[in-house]
DOFIKE-656511 format. One record per residue: x, y, z of N, C-alpha, C in turn. Coordinates in pm, 1 decimal, always signed. Each point is the difference from the previous one (the first is absolute). Example, Ala and Ser with C-alpha at 12.3 -4.5 7.8 and 13.67 -1.06 7.14 Angstrom:
2
<<+1319.0 -569.0 +780.0> <-89.0 +119.0 +0.0> <+90.0 +120.0 +0.0>>;
<<-35.0 +105.0 -72.0> <+82.0 +119.0 +6.0> <-77.0 +109.0 +73.0>>;
//
This chain:
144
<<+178.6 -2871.2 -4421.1> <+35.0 +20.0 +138.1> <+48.3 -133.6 +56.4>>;
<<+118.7 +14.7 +45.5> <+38.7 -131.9 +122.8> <-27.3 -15.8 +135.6>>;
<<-26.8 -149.2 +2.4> <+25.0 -8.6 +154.3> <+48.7 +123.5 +127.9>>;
<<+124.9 +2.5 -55.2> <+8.5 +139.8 +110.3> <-50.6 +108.4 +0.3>>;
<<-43.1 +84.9 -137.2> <-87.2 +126.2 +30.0> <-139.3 -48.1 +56.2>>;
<<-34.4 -104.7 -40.8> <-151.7 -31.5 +66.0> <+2.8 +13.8 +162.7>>;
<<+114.7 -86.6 +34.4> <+19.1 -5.0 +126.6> <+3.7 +137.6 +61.1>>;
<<+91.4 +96.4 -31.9> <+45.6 +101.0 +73.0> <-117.5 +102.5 -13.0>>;
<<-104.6 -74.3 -139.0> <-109.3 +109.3 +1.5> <-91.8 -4.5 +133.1>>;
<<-25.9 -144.0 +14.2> <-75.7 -65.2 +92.6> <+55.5 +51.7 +134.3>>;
<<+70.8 -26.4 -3.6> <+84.0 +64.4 +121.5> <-51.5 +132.2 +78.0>>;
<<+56.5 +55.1 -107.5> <+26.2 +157.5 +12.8> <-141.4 +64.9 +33.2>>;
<<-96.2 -77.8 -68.0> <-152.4 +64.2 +15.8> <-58.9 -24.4 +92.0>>;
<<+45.6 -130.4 +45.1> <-65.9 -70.6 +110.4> <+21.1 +99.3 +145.5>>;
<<+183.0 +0.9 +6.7> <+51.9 +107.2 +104.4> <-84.1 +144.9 +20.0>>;
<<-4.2 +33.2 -148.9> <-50.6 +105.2 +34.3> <-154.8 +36.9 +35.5>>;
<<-74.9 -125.4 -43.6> <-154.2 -10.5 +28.6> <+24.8 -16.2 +190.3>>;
<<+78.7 -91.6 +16.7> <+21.0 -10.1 +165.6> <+39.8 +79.8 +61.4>>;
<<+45.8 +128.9 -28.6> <+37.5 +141.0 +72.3> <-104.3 +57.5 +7.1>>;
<<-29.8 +38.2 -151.4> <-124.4 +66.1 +27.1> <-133.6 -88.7 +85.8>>;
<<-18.6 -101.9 -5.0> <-111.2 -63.0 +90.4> <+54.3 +15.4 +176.5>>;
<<+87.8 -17.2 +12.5> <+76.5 +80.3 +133.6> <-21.7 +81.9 +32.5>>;
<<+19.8 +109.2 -64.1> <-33.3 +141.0 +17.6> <-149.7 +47.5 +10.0>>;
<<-84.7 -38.5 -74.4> <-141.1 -21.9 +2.3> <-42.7 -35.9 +156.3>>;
<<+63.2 -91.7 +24.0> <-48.3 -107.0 +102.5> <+13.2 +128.0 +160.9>>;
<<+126.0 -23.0 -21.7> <+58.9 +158.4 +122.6> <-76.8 +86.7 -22.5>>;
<<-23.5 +108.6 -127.2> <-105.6 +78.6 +30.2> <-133.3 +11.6 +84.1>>;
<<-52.8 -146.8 -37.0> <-131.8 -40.5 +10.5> <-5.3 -2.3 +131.5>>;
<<+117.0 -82.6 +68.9> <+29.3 -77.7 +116.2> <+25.6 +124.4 +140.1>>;
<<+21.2 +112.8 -75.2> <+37.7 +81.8 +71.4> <-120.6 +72.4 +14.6>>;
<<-117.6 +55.3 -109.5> <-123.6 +53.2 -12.6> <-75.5 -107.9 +104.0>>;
<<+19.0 -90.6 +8.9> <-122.6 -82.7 +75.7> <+73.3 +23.3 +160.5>>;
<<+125.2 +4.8 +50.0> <+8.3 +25.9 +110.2> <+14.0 +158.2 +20.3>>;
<<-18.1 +86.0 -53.2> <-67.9 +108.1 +12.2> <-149.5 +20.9 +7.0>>;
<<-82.5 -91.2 -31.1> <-105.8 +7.7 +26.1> <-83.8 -67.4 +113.8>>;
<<+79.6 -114.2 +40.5> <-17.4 -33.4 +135.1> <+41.6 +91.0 +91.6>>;
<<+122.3 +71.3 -37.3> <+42.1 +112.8 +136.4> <-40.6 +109.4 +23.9>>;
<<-126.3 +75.3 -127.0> <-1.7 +145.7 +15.6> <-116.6 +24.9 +73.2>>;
<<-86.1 -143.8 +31.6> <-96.0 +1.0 +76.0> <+51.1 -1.8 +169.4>>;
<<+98.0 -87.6 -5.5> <+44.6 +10.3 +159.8> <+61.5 +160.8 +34.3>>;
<<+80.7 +48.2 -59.4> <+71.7 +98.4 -27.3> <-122.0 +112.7 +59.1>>;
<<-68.7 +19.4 -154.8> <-59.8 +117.5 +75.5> <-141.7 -28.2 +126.7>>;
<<+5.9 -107.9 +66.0> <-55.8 +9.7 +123.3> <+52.0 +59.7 +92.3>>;
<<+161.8 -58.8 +0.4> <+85.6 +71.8 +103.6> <-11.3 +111.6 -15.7>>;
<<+61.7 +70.4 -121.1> <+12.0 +139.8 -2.6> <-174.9 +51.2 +18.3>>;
<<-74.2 -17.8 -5.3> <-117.9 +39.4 +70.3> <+31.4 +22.7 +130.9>>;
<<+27.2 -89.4 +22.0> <+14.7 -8.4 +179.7> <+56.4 +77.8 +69.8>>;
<<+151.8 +20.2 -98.9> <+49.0 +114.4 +54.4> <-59.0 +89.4 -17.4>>;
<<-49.6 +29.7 -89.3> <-53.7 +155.7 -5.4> <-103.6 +26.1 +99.2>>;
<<-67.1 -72.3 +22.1> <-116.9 -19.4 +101.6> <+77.2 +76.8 +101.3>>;
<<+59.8 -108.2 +40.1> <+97.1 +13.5 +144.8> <+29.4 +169.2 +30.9>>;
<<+70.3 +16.8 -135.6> <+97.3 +174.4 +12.8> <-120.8 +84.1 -38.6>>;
<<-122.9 -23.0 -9.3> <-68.4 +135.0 +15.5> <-1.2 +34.5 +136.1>>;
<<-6.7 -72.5 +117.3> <+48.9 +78.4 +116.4> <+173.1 -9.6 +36.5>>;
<<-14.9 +171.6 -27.9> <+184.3 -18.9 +22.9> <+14.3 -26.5 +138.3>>;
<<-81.1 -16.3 +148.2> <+91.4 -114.0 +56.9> <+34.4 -147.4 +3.0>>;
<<-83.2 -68.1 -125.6> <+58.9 -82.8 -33.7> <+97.6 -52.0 -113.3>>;
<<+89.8 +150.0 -35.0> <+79.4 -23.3 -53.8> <+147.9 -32.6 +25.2>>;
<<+31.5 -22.4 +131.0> <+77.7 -100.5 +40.2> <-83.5 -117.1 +122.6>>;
<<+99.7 -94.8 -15.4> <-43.1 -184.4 +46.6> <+71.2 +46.6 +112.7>>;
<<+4.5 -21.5 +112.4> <+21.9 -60.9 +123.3> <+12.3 -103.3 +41.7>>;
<<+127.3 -95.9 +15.8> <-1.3 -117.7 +68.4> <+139.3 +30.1 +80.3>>;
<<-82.0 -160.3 +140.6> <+67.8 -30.7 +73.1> <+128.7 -120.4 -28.1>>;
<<+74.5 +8.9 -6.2> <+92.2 -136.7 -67.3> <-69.5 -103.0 +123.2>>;
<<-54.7 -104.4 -41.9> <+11.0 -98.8 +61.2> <-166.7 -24.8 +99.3>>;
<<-87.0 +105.4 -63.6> <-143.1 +9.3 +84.2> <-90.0 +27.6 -134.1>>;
<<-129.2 -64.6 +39.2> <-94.3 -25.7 -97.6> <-51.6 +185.9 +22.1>>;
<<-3.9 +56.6 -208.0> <-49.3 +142.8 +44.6> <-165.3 +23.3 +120.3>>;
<<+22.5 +105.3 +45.2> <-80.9 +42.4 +140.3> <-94.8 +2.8 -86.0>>;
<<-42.7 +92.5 -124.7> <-140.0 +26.0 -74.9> <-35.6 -59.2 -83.4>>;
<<-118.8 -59.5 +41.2> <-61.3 -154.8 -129.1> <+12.1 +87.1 -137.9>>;
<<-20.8 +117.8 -26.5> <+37.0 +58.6 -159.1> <+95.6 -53.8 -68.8>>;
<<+148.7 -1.3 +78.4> <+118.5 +19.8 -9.8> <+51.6 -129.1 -54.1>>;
<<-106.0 -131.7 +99.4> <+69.7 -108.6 -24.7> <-86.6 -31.8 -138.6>>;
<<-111.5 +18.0 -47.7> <-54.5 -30.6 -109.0> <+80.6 +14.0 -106.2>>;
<<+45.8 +136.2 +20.8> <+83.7 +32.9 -103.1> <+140.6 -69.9 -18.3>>;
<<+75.4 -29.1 +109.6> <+106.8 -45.7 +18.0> <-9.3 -114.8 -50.5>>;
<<-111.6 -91.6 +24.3> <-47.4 -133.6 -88.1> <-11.5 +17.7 -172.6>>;
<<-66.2 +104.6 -44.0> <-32.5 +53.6 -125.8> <+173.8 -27.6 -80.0>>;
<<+62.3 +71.8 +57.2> <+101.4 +47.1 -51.3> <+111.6 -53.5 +7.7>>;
<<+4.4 -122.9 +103.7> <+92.2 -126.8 -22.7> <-31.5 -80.7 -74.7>>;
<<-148.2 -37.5 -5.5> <-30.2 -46.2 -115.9> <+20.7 +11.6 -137.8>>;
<<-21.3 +116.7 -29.1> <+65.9 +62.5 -156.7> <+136.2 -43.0 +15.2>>;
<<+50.9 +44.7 +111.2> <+144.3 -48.9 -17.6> <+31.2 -154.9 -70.0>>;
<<-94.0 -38.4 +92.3> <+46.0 -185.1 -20.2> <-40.4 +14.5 -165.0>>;
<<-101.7 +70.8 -9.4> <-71.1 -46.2 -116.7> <+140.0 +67.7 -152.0>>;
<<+49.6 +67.8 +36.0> <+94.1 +66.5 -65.7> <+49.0 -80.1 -68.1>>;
<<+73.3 -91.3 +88.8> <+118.8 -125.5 -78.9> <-66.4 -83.0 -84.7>>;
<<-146.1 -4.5 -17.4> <-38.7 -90.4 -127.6> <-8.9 +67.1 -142.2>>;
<<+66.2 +170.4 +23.5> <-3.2 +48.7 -133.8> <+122.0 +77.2 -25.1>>;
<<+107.5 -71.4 +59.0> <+185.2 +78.0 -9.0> <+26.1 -47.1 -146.8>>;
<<-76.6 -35.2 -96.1> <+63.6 +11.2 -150.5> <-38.0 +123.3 -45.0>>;
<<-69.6 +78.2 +81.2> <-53.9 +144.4 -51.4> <+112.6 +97.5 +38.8>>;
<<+31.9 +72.6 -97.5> <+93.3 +81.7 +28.3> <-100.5 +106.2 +137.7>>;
<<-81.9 +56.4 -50.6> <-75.7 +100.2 +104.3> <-15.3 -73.3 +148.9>>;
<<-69.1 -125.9 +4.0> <+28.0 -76.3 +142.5> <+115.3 +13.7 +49.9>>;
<<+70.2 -61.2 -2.6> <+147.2 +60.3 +1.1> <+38.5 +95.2 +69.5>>;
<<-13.7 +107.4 -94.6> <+34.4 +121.3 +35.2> <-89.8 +76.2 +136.4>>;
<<-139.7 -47.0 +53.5> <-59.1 +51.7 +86.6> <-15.9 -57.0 +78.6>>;
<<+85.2 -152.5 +24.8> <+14.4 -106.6 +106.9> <+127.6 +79.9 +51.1>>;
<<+72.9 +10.7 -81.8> <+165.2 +65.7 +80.6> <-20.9 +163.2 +57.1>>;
<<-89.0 +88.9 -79.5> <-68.9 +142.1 +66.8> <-54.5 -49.5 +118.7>>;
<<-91.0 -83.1 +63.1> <-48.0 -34.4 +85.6> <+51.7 -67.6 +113.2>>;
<<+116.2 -49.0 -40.9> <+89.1 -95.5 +64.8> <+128.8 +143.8 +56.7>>;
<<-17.2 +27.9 -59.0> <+167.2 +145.1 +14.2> <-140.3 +30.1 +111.3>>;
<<-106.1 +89.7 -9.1> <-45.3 +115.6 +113.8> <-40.9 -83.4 +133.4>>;
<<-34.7 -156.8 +11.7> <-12.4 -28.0 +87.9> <+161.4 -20.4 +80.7>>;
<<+55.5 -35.5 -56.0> <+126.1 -18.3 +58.4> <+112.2 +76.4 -10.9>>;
<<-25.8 +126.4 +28.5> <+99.5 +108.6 +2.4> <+60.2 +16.8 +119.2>>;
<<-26.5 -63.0 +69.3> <+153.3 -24.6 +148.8> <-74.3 -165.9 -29.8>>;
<<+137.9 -61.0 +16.3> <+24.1 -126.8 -13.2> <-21.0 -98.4 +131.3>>;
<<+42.1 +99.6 +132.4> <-10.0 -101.2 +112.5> <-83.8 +52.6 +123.3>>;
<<-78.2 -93.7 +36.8> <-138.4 +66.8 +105.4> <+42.6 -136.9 +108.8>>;
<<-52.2 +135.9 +147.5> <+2.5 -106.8 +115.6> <-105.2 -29.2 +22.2>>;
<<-69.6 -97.5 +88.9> <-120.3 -48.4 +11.1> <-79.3 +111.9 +106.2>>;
<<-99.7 +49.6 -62.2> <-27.7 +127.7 +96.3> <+16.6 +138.5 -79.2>>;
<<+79.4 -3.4 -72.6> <+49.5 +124.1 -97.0> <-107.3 +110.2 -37.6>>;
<<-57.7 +47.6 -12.3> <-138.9 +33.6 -83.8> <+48.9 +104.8 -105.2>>;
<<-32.3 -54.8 -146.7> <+23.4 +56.0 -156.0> <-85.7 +22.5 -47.1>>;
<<+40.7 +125.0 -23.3> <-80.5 +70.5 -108.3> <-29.4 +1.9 -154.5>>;
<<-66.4 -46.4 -47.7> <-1.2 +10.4 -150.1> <-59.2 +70.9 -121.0>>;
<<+64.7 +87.2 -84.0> <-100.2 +100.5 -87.3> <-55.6 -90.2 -106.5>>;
<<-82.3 -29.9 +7.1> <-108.2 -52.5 -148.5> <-20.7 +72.3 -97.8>>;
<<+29.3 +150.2 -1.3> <+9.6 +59.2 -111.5> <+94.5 -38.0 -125.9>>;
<<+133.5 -53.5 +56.4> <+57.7 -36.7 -160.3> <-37.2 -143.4 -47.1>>;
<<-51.9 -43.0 +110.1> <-63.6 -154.7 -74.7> <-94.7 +19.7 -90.4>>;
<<-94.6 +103.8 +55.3> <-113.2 +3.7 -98.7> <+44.1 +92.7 -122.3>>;
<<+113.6 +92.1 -42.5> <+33.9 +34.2 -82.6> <+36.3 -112.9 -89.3>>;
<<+29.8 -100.1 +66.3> <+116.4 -102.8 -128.6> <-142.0 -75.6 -26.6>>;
<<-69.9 -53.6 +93.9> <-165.8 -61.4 -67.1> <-36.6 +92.2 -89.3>>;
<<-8.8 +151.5 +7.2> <-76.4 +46.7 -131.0> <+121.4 +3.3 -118.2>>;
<<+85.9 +5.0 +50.4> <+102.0 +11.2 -138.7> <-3.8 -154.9 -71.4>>;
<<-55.3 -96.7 +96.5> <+3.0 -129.3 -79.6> <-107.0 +13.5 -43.3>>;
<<-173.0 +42.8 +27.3> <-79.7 -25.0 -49.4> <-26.1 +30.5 -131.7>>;
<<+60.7 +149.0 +0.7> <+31.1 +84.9 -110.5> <+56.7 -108.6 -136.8>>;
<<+125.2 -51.1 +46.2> <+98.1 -79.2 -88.0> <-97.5 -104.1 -31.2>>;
<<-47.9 -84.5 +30.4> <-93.6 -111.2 +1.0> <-110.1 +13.9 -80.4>>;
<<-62.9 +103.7 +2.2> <-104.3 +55.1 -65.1> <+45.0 +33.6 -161.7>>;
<<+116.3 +41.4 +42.1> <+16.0 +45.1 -128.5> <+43.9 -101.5 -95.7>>;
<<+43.1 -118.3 +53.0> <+81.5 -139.4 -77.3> <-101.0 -58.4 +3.7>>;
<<-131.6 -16.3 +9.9> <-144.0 -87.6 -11.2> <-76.4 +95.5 -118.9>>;
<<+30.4 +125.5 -10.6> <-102.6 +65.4 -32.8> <-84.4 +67.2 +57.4>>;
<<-23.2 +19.4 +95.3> <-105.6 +30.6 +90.9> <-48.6 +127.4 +2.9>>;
<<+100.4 +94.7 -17.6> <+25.2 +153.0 +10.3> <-5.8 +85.8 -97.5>>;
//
């Protein structure tokens, strides 16, 4: 064997030991931020569900521009911006993702509010896309 097949052996194995350790790494990398999120995850979707066992609180009520009237309302309203915020520390997840923009489309389905406005909001398809994520989540950990 010469110099160059050694080389290109070395090479070639090395590349390919470094893909595959890549790929490893992403798997892993992706299992561990699934497991930080499925705990936040299904609190919320608790919450919702909580919430929608009374169907009149299955739509939100706000005033554009006034703190909500019912201390329930704002707990929740806190709850659930929070997840929001908390969302963007797991956008390499395809499923985050996908139930940050479900959540993001039903709150903002008319685009422009006057100050005073009062909107209505159905929480029912939010909490559909939380169980359709919990579902998905569960099932990419194992859980289910």
């Amino acid at each position: 064997m010469d110099g160059t097949q050694f080389v290109v052996s070395m090479l070639g194995g090395g590349l390919a030991g470094g893909c595959i350790n890549t790929a490893f790494n992403r798997i892993f990398y992706w299992r561990s931020l699934r497991i930080k999120f499925y705990p936040k995850l299904s609190h919320m979707f608790s919450t919702y569900r909580i919430r929608l066992q009374n169907p009149e609180n299955r739509y939100m009520t706000i005033t554009v521009g006034k703190i909500p009237a019912v201390p329930e309302d704002a707990g929740f309203l806190w709850q659930r911006n929070s997840f929001l915020a908390d969302l963007i520390d797991f956008t390499e997840l395809k499923e985050a993702r996908i139930l940050r923009q479900k959540i993001l489309s039903n709150m903002h389905a008319t685009d422009s509010h006057t100050d005073g406005e009062v909107i209505k909001t159905d929480l029912k398809p939010e909490s559909d896309a939380l169980f359709e994520c919990v579902q998905k989540v569960q099932g990419k950990l194992r859980l289910s």
